[in-house]
N, C-alpha and C positions, 0 to 999 in steps of 0.2 A: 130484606131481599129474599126472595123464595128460591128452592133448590134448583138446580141447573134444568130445563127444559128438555135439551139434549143431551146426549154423548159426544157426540161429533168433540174435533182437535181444540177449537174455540168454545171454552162453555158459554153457553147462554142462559143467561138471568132474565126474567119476565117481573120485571119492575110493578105491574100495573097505572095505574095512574097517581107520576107524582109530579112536585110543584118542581120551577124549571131550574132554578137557581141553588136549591140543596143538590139535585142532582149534577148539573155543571158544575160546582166547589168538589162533589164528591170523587168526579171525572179525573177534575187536576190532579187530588190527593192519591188517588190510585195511579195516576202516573206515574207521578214522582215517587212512590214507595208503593210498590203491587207487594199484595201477599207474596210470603216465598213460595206457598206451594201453588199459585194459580195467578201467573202472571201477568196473562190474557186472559179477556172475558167481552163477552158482547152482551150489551145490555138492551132490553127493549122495553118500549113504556110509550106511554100517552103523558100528555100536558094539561093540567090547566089552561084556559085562554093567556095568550103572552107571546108578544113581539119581542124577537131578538136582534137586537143592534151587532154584525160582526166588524172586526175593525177597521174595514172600506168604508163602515154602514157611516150614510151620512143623514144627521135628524133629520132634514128637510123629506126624508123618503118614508118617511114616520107622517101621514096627511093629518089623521085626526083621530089617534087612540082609543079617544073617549075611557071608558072603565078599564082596557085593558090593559094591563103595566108594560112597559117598555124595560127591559133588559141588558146592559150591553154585556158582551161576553168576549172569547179571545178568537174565535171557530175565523175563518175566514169570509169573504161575500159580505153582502149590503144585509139589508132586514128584511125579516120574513116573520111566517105569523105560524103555531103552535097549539094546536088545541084538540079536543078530542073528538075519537075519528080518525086521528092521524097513526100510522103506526110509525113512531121514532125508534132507529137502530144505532145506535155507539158502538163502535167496535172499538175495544180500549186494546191494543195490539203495539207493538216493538218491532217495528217497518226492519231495523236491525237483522229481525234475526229471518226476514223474507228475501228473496232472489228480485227484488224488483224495489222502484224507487216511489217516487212520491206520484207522479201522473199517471204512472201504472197502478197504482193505488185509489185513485180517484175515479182510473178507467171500472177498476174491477169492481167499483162498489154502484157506479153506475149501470155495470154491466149486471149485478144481481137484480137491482129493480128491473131492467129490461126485461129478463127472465121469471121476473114473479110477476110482470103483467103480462106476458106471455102467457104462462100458466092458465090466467084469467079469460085468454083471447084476446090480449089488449097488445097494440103494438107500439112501444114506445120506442122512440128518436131522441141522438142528439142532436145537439144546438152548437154549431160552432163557437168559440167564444162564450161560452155562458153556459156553465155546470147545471148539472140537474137532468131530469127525463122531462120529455113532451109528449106532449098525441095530437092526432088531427082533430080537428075540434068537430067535423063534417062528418068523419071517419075512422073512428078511432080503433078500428077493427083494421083497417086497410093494411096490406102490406105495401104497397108501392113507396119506393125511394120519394126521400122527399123532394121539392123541387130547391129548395135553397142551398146555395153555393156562399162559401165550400164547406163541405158537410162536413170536414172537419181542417183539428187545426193541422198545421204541417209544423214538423219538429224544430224550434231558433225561428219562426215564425212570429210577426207581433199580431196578437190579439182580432179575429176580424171582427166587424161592427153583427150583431146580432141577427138573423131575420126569423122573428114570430110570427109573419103571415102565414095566417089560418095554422097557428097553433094552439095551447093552453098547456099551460105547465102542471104537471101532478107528482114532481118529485122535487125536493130542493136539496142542496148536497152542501153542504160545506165543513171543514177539519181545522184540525191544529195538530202541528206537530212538535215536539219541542225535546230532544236528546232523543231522535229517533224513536220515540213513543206518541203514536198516537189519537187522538181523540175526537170527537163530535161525529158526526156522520152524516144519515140519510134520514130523509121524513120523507112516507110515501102518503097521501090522501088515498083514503077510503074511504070512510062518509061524515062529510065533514058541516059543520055549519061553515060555508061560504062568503057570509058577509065581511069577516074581517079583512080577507083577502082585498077591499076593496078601502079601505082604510090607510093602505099603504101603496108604496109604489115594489110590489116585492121584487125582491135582488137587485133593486137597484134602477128598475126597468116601469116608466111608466106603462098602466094600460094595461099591462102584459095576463092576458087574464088565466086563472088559477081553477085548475076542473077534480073532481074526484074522480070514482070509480064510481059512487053511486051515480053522479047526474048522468054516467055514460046508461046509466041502466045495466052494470055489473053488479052484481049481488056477492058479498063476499063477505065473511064476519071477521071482524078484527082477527081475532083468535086466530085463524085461518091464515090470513093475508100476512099477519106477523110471521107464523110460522114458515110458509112458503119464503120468505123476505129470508128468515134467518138461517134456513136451509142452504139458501144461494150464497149467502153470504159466506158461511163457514164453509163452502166448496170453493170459493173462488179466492178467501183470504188464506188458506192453507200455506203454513209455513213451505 
């Protein structure tokens, strides 16, 4: 692991590219026992190629793998795909010792990627019902309100049914929480090989089609985009 990135309250580790499964085992073990002197840390990295099964995930949304391994893991959400090009952030944090709960957690980690496509000129949306960042697929620059109802959930509310018309997802989001510690995160696409995307049904969601930042014609270097990403991140997870 290389020396912290920043200063900020959350240190950040810059993993570079590693394989998926030493680092989720490593995830839990930092849970369940953090250093004493640095309890939180946000870790960021790239992937080898690899689908990860979360515990909704059902095989049948797994189409046709081919080479690239399948994974199951604890994170929340259906499968999704991992590979390089992506920038993946963990934030290994203790929800415990923050003023907010678990979907205020999930808001704020979504709310940084809005903000680091922002940064880019890129406007991202959410998705009623189904975690993660979107853009318009026509216009990904636009700000205009999307048209899909209701644009979000409303609080003891069940679930509403999704609507991707004329979207493309370029963030996928899902955690674990477990004694108030918790773990997985956010994968944003930046420039990605695309095919695998098309392998699966990702999150669960036939069709649903899966965009970078490069096909928008954003120009942005890992390095970059990670760092923007981990910026937002440790301003909006602030104990």
């Amino acid at each position: 692991m290389k020396n912290p990135v920043t200063n900020l309250d959350l240190p950040v580790h810059d993993l570079g590219r590693v394989d998926y499964l030493p680092t989720f085992q490593a995830m839990k073990e930092f849970g369940l026992q953090p250093p004493p002197d640095e309890r939180e840390q946000l870790w960021l990295c790239e992937h080898p190629p690899v689908f990860t099964l979360g515990l909704a995930g059902r095989p049948e949304h797994v189409l046709a793998p081919g080479d690239i391994p399948v994974v199951a893991t604890d994170r929340g959400g259906q499968v999704t795909y991992h590979g390089p090009g992506q920038v993946v952030a963990y934030p290994l944090i203790d929800l415990k010792a923050r003023p907010y709960f678990v979907k205020e957690y999930v808001h704020r980690l979504e709310e940084a990627v809005i903000r680091t496509l922002a940064d880019l000129g890129v406007t991202g949306h959410r998705v009623a019902g189904a975690p993660g960042i979107y853009v318009r697929l026509d216009d990904p620059f636009s700000h205009a309100v999307l048209l899909q109802k209701p644009q979000h959930r409303a609080p003891g509310s069940p679930a509403p049914q999704p609507d991707f018309t004329g979207l493309g997802k370029i963030a996928a989001l899902g955690i674990k929480v477990s004694n108030h510690r918790a773990y997985h995160g956010v994968a944003l696409n930046v420039a990605m090989d695309l095919e695998p995307f098309s392998r699966i049904n990702p999150c669960g969601y036939a069709g649903l089609p899966t965009v970078d930042l490069s096909t928008m014609g954003v120009s942005v270097t890992w390095d970059d985009a990670a760092r923007q990403l981990a910026t937002h991140l440790t301003r909006l997870l602030a104990a």
